[in-house]
N, C-alpha and C positions, 0 to 999 in steps of 0.2 A: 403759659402760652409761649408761643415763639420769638424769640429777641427777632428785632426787627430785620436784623442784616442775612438772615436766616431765610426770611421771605424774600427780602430782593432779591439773593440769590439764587432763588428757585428760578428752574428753568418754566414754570407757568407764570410766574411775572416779570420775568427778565425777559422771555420771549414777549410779554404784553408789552412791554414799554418799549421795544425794539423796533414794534410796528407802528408808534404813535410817529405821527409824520405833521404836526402842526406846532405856532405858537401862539401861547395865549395872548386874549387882548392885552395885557397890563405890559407883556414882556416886550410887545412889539411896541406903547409908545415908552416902556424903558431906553427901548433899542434904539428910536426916533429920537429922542431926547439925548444922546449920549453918540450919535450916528457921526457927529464932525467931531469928536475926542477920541473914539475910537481906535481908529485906524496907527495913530502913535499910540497906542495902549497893548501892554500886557494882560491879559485875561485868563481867569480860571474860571472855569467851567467845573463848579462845586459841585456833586450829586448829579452826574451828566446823565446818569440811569441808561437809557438804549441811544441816547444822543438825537434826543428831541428838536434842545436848543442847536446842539452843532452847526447842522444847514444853516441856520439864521445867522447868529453870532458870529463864529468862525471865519467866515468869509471877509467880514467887516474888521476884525482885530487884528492889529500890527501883529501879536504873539498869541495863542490860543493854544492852552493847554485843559483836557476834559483830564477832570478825575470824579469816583468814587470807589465807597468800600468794598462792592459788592462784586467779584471777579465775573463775573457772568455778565453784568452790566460792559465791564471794560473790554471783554469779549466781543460781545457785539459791537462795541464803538468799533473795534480796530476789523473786524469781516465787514461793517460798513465803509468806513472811512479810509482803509488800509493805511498807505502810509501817508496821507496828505495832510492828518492833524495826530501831535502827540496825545497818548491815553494813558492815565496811572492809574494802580490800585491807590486809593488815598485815601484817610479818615478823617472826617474836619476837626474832630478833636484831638488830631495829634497830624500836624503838617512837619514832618522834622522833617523832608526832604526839601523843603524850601526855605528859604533865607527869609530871612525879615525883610520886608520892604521888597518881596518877589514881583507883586502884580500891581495893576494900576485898577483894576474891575474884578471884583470875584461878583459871580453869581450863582446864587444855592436856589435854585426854581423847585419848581412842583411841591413845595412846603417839606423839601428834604427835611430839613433842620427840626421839624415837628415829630420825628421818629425820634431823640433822644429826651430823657430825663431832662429834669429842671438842670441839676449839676452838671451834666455832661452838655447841655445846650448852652450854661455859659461860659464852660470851656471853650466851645466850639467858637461864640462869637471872640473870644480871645484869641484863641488861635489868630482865625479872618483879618481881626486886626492887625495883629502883628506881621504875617503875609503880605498885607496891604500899606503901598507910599502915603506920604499922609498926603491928604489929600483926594486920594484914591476912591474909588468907588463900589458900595457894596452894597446887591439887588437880591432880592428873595422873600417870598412868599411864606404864608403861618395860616394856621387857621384860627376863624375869629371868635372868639368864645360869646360875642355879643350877637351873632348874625343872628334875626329874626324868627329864619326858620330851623333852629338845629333843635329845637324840641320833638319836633315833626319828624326827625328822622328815628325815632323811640316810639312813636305813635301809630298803632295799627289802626289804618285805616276799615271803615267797615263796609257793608256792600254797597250802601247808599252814594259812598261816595265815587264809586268805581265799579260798578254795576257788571263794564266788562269780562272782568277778573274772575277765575274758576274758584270753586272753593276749596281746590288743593293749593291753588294760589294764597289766599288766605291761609290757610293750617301751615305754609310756609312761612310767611311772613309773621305769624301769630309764634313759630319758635323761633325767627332769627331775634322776634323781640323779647323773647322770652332769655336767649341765650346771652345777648347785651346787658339785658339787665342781670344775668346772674353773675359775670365777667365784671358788671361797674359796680354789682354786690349795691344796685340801690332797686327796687321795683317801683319807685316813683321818681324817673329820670327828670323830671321837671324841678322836682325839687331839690336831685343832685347839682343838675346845670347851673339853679339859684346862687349854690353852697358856692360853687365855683366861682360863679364871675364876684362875690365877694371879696374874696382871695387875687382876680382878676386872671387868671390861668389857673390851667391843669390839667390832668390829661384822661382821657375818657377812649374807651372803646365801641368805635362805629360802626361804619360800614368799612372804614380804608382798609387794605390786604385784607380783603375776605374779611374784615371782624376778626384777625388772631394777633391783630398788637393792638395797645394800647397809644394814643397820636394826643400830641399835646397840642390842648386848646389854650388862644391869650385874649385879652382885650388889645386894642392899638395903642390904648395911654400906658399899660404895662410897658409891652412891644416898646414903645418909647423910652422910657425908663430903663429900660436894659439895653439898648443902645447906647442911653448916652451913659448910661454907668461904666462900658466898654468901649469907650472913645469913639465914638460915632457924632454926626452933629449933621446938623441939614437936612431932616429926615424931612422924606415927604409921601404920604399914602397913595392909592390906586387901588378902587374896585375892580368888581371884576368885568365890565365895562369896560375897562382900559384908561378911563376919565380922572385924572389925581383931583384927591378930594381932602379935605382935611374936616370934610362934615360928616360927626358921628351917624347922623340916618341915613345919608346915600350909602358911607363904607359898610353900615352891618346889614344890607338888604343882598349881600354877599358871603359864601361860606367860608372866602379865604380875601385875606388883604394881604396888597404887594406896597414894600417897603423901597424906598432907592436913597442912600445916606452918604456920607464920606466921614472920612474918616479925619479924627481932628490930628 
């Protein structure tokens, strides 16, 4: 399949994210919560993709710099934004062009960080840290290997339940399930997802980029664990509701959970 940076920089989903013009609930009460720090803070804007967060963010932060890998993402930031915020090609797992102790906020939104391997994602939060004063703050989204309904997204539905639906709709849906499962090489994804959250992460192939990468799934108490193994501390969760929760059934009635930490 496709390494991931391969798809972002396609001009069919670089141009999708370019058009995305909102912010999610979690990021806005990040935002609210961090709204009086701000303004003296340096900020990175990790995995900016078409510059979703920029409008929001940007406006609020003393220094705002967007980067990601994918040139076509960074493309579109600077034909959006021209010259009113810097944009870099950057990769979170190798920041040389910044100093240690660069930012005061990095944020990796839209479960960037979910497109690398186990290895390379804890590269990535190494990097973050080291980027970051201590004290600093660092926001981003994962998806949750615990959430309720991710079974369901492996499960073809039949006509009872959706009566609407033609039955070319179906013979579609009956191969993209077919095709996920030959991609996660299990035919009974329920019992793959089990295998997984044992282990507490991993990574499965779904619906994200069309189904041609692979996107790592965690639990929040791993998530945890890997923060503070990479100098993190103060962590606190958010559905996707917006609402910080640190109660395991409200966060997993959600496919992704938002994190907001500092760094020790």
């Amino acid at each position: 399949m496709l390494e991931h940076k391969i798809l972002y920089n396609s001009m069919e989903i670089s141009n999708d994210y370019g058009r995305r013009d909102y912010i999610e609930a979690p990021e806005k009460a990040i935002m609210e919560k961090l709204s009086g720090w701000l303004p003296a803070a340096g900020m990175l804007d990790m995995g900016v993709g078409g510059g979703r967060t920029t409008k929001y963010f940007a406006p609020l932060a003393g220094r705002y710099t967007g980067a990601d890998y994918a040139p076509s993402m960074i493309n579109i930031c600077r034909a959006k934004y021209g010259s009113l915020y810097p944009f870099t090609e950057c990769d979170a797992r190798k920041m040389d062009r910044f100093r240690d102790s660069s930012f005061d906020f990095v944020l990796f939104s839209y479960n960037g960080i979910d497109s690398f391997s186990h290895t390379d994602r804890m590269t990535a939060l190494k990097e973050i840290a080291r980027v970051l004063r201590t004290g600093g703050y660092f926001a981003f989204s994962s998806h949750n290997l615990n959430w309720s309904m991710l079974p369901d997204l492996f499960r073809l539905k039949g006509p009872d339940e959706d009566k609407h639906k033609s039955v070319a709709f179906y013979a579609r849906q009956g191969f993209k399930n077919l095709r996920l499962s030959y991609l996660n090489k299990s035919l009974l994804m329920g019992n793959l997802i089990e295998r997984l959250k044992k282990n507490e992460r991993g990574c499965l192939y779904d619906n994200s980029l069309n189904g041609k990468a692979s996107i790592y799934y965690i639990t929040s108490r791993e998530q945890k664990r890997q923060l503070h193994k990479n100098g993190f501390r103060d962590i606190m969760t958010f559905g996707r509701c917006g609402r910080e929760s640190g109660k395991e059934d409200e966060l997993n009635r959600g496919a992704w959970i938002y994190y907001l930490c500092r760094k020790r």
